[in-house]
C-alpha positions in Angstrom: -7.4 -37.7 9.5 -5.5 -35.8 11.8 -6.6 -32.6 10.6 -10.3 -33.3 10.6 -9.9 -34.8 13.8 -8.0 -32.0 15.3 -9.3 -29.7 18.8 -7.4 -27.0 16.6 -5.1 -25.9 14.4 -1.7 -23.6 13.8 -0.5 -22.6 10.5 1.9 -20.2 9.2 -0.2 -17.9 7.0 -3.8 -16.9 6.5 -3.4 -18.6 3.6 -3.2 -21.6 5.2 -6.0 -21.7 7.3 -8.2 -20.9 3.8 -6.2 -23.7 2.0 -7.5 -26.5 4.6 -11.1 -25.0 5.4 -11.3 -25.2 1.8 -10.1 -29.0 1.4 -10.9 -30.5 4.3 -14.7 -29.9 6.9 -13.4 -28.5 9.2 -15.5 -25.0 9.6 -15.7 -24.6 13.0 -11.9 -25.6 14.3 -10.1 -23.0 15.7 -6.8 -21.6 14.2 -3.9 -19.8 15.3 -1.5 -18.2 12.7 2.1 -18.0 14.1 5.0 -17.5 11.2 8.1 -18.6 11.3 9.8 -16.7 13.7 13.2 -14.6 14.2 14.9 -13.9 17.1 15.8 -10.3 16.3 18.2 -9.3 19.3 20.7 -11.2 17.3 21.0 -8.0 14.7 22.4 -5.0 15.4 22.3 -1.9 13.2 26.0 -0.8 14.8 27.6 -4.5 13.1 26.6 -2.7 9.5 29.8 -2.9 7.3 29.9 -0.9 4.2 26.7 -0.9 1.7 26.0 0.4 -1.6 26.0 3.6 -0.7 29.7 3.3 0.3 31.3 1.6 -2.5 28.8 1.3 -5.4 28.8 -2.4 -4.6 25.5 -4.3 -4.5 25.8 -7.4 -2.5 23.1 -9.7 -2.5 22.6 -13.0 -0.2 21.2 -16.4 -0.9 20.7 -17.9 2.3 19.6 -22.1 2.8 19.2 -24.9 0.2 19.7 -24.6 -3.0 17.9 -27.9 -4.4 14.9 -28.0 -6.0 11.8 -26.3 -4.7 14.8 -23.5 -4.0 16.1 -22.2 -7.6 20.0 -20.6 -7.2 19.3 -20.2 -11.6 16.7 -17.9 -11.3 18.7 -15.9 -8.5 21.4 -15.5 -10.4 19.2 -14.7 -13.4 17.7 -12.3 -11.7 21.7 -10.7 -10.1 22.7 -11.1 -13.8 20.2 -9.5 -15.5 21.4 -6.5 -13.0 24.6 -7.0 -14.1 23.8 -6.7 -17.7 22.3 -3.3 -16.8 25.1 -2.4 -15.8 25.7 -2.3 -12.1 28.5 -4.1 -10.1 26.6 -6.8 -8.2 28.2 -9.2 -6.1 26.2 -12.7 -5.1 27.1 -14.7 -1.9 25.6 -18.3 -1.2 25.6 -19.4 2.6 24.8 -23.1 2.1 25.8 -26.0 4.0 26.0 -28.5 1.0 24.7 -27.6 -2.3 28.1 -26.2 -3.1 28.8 -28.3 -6.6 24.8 -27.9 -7.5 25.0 -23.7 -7.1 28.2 -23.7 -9.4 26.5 -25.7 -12.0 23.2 -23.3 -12.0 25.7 -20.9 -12.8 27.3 -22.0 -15.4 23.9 -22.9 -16.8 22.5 -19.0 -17.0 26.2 -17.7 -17.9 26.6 -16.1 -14.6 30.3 -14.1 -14.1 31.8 -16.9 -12.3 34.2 -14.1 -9.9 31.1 -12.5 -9.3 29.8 -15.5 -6.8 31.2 -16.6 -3.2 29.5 -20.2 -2.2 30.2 -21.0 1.5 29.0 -22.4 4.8 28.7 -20.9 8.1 27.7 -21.7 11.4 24.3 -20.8 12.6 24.9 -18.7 15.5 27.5 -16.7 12.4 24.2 -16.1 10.2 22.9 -13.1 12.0 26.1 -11.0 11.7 27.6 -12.1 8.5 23.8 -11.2 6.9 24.8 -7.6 8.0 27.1 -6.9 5.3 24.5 -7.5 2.5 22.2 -5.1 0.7 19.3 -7.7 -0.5 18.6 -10.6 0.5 16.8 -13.5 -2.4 14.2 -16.3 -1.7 13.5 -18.0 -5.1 11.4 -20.9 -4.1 9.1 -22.7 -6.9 5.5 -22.1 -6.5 3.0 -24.6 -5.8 -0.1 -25.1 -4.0 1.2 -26.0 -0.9 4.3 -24.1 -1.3 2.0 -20.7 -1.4 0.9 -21.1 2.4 4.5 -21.7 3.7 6.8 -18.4 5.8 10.0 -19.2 4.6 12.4 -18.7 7.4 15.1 -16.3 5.4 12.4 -14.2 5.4 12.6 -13.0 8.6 16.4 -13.0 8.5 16.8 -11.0 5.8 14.3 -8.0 7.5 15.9 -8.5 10.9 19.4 -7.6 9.6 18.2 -4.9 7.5 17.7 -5.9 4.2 15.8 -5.8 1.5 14.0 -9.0 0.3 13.3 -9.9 -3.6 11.8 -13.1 -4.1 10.0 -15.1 -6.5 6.2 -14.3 -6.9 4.1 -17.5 -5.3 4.3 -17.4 -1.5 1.2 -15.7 0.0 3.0 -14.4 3.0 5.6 -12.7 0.9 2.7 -11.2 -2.0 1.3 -9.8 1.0 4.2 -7.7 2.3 5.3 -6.6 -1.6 1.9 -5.2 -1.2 1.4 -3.5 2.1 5.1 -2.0 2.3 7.9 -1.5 0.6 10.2 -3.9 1.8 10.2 -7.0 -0.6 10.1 -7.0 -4.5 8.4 -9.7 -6.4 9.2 -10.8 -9.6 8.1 -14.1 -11.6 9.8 -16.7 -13.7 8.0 -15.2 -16.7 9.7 -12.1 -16.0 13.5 -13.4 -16.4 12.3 -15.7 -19.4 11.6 -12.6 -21.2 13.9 -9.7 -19.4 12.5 -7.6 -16.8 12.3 -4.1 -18.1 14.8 -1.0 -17.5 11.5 0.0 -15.0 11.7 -2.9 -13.2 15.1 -3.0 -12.4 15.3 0.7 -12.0 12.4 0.1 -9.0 14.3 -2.7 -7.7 17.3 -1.1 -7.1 15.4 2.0 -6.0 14.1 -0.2 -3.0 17.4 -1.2 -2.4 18.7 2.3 -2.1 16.2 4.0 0.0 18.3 5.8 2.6 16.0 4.2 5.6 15.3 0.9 4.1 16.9 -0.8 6.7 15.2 1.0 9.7 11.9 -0.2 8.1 12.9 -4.0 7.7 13.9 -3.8 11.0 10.3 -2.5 12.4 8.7 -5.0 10.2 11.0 -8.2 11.5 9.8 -6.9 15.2 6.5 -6.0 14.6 5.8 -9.1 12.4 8.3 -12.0 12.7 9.7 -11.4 16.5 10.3 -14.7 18.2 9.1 -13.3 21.5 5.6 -12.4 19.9 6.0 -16.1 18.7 6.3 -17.4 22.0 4.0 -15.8 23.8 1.2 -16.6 20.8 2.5 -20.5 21.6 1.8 -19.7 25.6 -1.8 -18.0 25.7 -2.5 -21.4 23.3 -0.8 -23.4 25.8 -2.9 -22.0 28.4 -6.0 -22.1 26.3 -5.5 -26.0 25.9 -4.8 -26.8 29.8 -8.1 -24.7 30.5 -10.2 -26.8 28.2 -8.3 -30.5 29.9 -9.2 -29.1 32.8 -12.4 -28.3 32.7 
């Protein structure tokens, strides 16, 4: 009801506008697509503590919930299968309160239990602590709904710098895997059965490109700035007062 009676509509991904034009008759509503937004002065390049390139380490970051849709297994599949291969990855969990449910997903895909750091911060802590990672993980079950969300780590992880791999599924990040090189995707299928030595071998490629970071960082501002956000949210705002007070 209230979408078919709506003046107009926001939604975080193209996606999302074709997902309800194609459920619900609504052709001629107008839509605005504003993602979910980071504010990227909080990041600065100069906070950048040591990375892979300094001490062979890879550390990788997990940020937000870790109960189902989110899947801490198939993260730390997908760190251990990276481990199996051979390199020295570290994982780190910034979670508020799935502490004992992250512990038990690793115990249930055999992952190196002083290979793992499961902690909470502060909000206002998030931006600098996600400086010191190399990668940054969204492994969120798909679904139909699911597809035409912007997860919020998403912009995080770009504003500080890091490379994203997620699980295939989410529109907004298929798009980006797509049209640069800053997020690999990889699907459930693909851990079930192994991802290949050229799989990984790409991933960590990605994560080792000397101006990776520089090019997160121009994506985060030129696609997932909070002041673009807000200013999209105040020419609507003005839009709507026009139309009352016409």
């Amino acid at each position: 009801r209230l979408v078919e009676d709506a003046s107009g509509l926001v939604v975080l991904d193209k996606s999302g506008e074709l997902l309800l034009k194609e459920i619900y008759n609504i052709p001629s509503v107008p839509v605005k697509i504003i993602r979910t937004s980071t504010d990227t002065s909080l990041y600065f390049s100069k906070d950048k503590k040591a990375s892979t390139k300094d001490n062979g380490i890879f550390k990788f970051v997990f940020l937000g919930g870790a109960l189902i849709p989110y899947r801490p297994d198939l993260a730390l599949k997908f760190v251990n299968e990276l481990i199996k291969y051979g390199l020295n990855c570290h994982i780190d969990f910034i979670n508020e309160r799935d502490h004992e449910q992250i512990y038990l997903a690793a115990k249930k895909v055999n992952f190196p239990i002083d290979k793992i750091n499961v902690y909470k911060l502060e909000k206002s802590s998030v931006p600098s602590a996600l400086l010191q990672f190399d990668c940054g993980l969204i492994f969120n079950n798909p679904s139909r709904w699911r597809r035409v969300s912007s997860p919020t780590k998403f912009g995080e992880y770009l504003a500080a710098g890091l490379h994203t791999v997620a699980l295939n599924g989410i529109s907004v990040l298929e798009e980006f895997s797509e049209s640069t090189s800053c997020v690999d995707l990889i699907s459930e299928q693909d851990l079930c059965v192994g991802l290949t030595a050229e799989h990984l071998d790409r991933i960590v490629g990605n994560i080792r490109t000397p101006n990776r970071g520089d090019k997160c960082k121009d994506l985060a501002r030129k696609e997932f700035s909070l002041e673009t956000a807000g200013n999209i949210y105040a020419e609507l705002y003005s839009e709507i007062e026009a139309q009352i007070l016409k």
